[in-house]
C-alpha positions in Angstrom: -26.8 -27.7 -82.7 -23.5 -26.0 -83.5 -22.7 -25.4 -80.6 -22.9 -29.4 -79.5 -20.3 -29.9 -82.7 -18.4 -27.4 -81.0 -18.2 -28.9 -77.5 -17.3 -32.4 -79.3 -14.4 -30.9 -81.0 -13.2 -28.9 -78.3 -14.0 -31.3 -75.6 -13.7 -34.8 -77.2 -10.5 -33.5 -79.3 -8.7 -32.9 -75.8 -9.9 -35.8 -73.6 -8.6 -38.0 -76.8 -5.5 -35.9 -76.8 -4.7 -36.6 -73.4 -5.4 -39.6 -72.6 -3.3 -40.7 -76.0 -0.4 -39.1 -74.4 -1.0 -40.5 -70.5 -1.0 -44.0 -72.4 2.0 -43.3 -74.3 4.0 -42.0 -71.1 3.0 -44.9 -69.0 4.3 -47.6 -71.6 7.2 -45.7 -72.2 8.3 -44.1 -68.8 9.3 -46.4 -65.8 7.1 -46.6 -62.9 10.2 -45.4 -60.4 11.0 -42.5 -62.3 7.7 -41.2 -62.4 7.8 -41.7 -59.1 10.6 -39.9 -58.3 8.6 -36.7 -59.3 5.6 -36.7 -57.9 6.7 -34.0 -54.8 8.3 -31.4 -57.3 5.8 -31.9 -59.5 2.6 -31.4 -57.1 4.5 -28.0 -56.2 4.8 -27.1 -59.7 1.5 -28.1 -60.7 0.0 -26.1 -58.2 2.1 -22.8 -59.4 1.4 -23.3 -63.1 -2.2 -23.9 -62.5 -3.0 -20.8 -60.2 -1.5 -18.8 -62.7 -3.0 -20.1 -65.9 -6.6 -20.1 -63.4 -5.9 -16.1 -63.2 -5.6 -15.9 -67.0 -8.4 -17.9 -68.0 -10.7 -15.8 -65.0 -9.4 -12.5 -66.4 -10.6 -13.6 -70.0 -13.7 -15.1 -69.4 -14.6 -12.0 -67.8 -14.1 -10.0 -70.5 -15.7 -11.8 -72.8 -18.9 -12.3 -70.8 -18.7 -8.6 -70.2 -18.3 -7.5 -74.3 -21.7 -10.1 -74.4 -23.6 -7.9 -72.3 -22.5 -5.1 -73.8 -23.6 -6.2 -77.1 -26.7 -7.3 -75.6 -27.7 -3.6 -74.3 -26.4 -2.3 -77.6 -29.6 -4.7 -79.5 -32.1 -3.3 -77.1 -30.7 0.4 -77.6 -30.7 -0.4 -81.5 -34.3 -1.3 -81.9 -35.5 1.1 -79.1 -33.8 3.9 -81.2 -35.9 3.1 -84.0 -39.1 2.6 -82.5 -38.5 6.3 -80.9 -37.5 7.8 -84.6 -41.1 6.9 -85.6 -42.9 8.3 -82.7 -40.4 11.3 -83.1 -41.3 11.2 -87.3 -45.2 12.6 -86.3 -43.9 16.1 -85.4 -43.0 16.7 -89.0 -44.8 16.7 -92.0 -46.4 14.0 -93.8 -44.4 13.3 -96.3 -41.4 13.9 -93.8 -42.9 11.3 -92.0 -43.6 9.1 -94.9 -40.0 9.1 -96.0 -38.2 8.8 -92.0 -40.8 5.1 -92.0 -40.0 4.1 -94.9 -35.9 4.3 -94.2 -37.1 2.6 -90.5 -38.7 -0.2 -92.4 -36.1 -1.1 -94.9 -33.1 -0.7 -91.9 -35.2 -2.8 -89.6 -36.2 -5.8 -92.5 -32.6 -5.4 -93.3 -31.6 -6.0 -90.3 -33.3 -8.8 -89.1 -33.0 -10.6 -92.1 -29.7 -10.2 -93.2 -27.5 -8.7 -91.0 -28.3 -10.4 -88.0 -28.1 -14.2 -89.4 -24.3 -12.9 -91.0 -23.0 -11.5 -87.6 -24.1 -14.6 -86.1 -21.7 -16.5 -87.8 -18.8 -13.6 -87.7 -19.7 -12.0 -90.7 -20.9 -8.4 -91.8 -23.5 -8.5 -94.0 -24.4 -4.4 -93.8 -27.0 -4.7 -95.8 -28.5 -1.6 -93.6 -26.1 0.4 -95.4 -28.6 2.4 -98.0 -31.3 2.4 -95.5 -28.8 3.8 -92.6 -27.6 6.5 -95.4 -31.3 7.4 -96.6 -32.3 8.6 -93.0 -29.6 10.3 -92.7 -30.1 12.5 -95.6 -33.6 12.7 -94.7 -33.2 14.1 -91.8 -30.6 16.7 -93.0 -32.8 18.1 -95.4 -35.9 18.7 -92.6 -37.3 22.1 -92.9 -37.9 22.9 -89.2 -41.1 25.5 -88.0 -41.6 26.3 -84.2 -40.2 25.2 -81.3 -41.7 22.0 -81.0 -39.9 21.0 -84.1 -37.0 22.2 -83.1 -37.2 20.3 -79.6 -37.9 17.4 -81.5 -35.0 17.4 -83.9 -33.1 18.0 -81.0 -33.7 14.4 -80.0 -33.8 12.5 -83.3 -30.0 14.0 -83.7 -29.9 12.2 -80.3 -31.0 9.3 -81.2 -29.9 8.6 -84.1 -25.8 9.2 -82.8 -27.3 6.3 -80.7 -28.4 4.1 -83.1 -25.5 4.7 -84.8 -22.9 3.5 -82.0 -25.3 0.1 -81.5 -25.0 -0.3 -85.5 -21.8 0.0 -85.6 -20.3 -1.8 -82.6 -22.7 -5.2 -84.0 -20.9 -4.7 -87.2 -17.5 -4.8 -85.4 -18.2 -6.8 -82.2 -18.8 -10.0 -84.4 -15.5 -10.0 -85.8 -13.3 -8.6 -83.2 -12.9 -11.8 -81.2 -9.6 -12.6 -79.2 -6.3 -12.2 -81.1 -4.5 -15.4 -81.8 -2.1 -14.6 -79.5 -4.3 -14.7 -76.6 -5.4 -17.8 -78.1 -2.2 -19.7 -78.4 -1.3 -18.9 -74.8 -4.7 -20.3 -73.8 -4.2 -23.4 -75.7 -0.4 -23.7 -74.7 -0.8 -23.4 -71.3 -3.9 -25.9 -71.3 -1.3 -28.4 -72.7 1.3 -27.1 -69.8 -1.2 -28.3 -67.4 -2.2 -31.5 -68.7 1.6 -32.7 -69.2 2.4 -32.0 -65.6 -0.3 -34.6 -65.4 1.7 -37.2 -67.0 4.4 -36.9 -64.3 1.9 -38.6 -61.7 1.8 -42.4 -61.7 -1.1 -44.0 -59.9 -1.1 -47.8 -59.2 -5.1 -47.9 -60.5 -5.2 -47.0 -64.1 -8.4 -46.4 -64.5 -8.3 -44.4 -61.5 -5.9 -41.8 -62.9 -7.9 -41.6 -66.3 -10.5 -40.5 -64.6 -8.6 -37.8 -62.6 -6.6 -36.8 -66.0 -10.2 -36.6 -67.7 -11.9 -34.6 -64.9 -8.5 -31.8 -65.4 -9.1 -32.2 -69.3 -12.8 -31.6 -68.9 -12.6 -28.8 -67.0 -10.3 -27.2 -68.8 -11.9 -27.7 -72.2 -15.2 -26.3 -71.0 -13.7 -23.3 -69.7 -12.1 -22.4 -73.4 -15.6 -23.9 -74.8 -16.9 -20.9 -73.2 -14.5 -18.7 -74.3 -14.7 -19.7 -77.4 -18.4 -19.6 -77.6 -18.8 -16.1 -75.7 -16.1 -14.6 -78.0 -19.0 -13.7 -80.4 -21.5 -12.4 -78.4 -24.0 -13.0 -81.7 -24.0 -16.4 -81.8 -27.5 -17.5 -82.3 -27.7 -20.0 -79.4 -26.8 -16.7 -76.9 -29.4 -14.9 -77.3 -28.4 -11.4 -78.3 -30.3 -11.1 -81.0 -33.9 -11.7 -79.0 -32.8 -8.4 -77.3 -32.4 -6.6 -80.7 -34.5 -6.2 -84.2 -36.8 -9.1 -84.0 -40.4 -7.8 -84.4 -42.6 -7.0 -87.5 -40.8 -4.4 -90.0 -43.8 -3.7 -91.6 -44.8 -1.9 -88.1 -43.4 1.3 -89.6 -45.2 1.6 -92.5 -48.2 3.8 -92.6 -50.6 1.7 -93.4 -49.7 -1.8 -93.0 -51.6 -5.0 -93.8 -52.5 -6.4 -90.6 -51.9 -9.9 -91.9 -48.0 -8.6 -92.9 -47.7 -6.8 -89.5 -48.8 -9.2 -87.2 -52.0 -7.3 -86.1 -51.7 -5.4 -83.5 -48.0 -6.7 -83.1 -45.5 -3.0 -82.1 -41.8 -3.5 -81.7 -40.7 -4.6 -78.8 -37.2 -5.1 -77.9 -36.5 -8.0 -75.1 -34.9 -6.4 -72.3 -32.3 -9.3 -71.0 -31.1 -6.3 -68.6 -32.7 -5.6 -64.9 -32.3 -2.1 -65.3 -33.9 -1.6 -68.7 -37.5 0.3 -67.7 -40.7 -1.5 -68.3 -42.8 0.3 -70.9 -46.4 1.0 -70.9 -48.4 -1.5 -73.5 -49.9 1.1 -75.4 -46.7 2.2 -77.5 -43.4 -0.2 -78.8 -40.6 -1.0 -76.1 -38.2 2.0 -76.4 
């Protein structure tokens, strides 16, 4: 639903815009000397357009490609935690007690809190303690036998890597395009649509729909900008690919009616090649 807002304002704003000022130009302006322009300004159209077309492509790429990016980085956040617990069992018990415990509280933390404050551009970090609480955790394991060692081995691992997908979802959602980039986006959209206005076509209505075609098109393209500069948006689906199953999966004993039954973690993999895991054990 916010995102329909969005489109209206972005979208509706510029169409009414637009046509305000192709109105305003044709009462204003004589017929002849609009005329008189049309040859340079087709030329000039057409240079002005290609260009702005290469700077629009250039950053709708990029922000399509920091989405993906923060899409993988979901998957690798909850697989990283799902692979802590299985790696918790090599330890003691109350080694292992502790490491689900800090699992549970990051994991309710973050899908209650932090994921509904990035998806509005905030930070809410309320994984913080938890994220801190592993940590120490895990620096104070006494280690016995290879196997142990091995294993610690990988939980260093894997927790650099959860670390890198925490923290590039608590940066990613406010790092969005600087308001340079910005102006010249909006600026040259209003370039484009002026060199409209030097085009007089006998059919009114014929050239408000042209003008509104260019307007549309242009909208929608920073509508998706816009829209793709936070990659945690609800309506994008990021966060399907992170932290959305049962919490309470972690804990040693949970109540089935809390943990969903037989419900494990399970991380939506939105990428092709993100392996398939077997069903007997959480997505990882």
């Amino acid at each position: 639903m916010e995102t329909f807002f969005d489109g209206v304002l972005i979208i509706g704003g510029s169409l009414a815009l637009a046509l305000g000022g192709m109105w305003i130009v044709r009462t204003k302006i004589a017929r002849e000397s609009l005329l008189e322009n049309h040859e340079v300004a087709g030329y000039m159209l057409s240079i002005v357009g290609t260009l702005y077309a290469i700077l629009l492509g250039l950053i709708v790429v990029n922000v399509q490609t920091k989405f993906e990016v923060a899409n993988q980085m979901a998957v690798t956040e909850a697989n990283c935690l799902s692979d802590l617990a299985h790696l918790a069992a090599l330890y003691s018990e109350s080694t292992r007690k502790q490491i689900h415990k800090h699992l549970y509280d990051y994991a309710s933390a973050a899908r209650d809190q932090d994921w509904s404050a990035v998806s509005t551009g905030k930070a809410k970090e309320a994984t913080i303690p938890s994220y801190r609480a592993l940590w120490k955790t895990i620096n104070k394991m006494e280690l016995s036998g290879n196997k142990q060692e091995s294993g610690f081995s990988n939980i260093l691992t894997t927790m650099a890597q959860l670390s890198d997908a925490r923290r590039f979802r608590m940066v990613a959602s406010q790092n969005g395009l600087s308001p340079i980039l910005w102006a010249v986006l909006i600026i040259g959209e209003v370039l484009i649509v002026w060199f409209t206005y030097f085009f007089f076509v006998e059919n009114i209505k014929a050239q408000v729909i042209m003008t509104s075609f260019v307007v549309v098109f242009l909208s929608l393209n920073l509508l998706l900008v816009f829209l793709y500069d936070n990659p945690y948006r609800s309506e994008l689906g990021a966060r399907n690919a992170g932290v959305t199953f049962h919490p309470e999966w972690f804990l040693e004993n949970p109540e089935p009616a809390k943990a969903g039954g037989d419900t494990l973690p399970s991380a939506e993999h939105t990428k092709s090649d993100v392996d398939s895991r077997p069903t007997d054990e959480p997505s990882r």
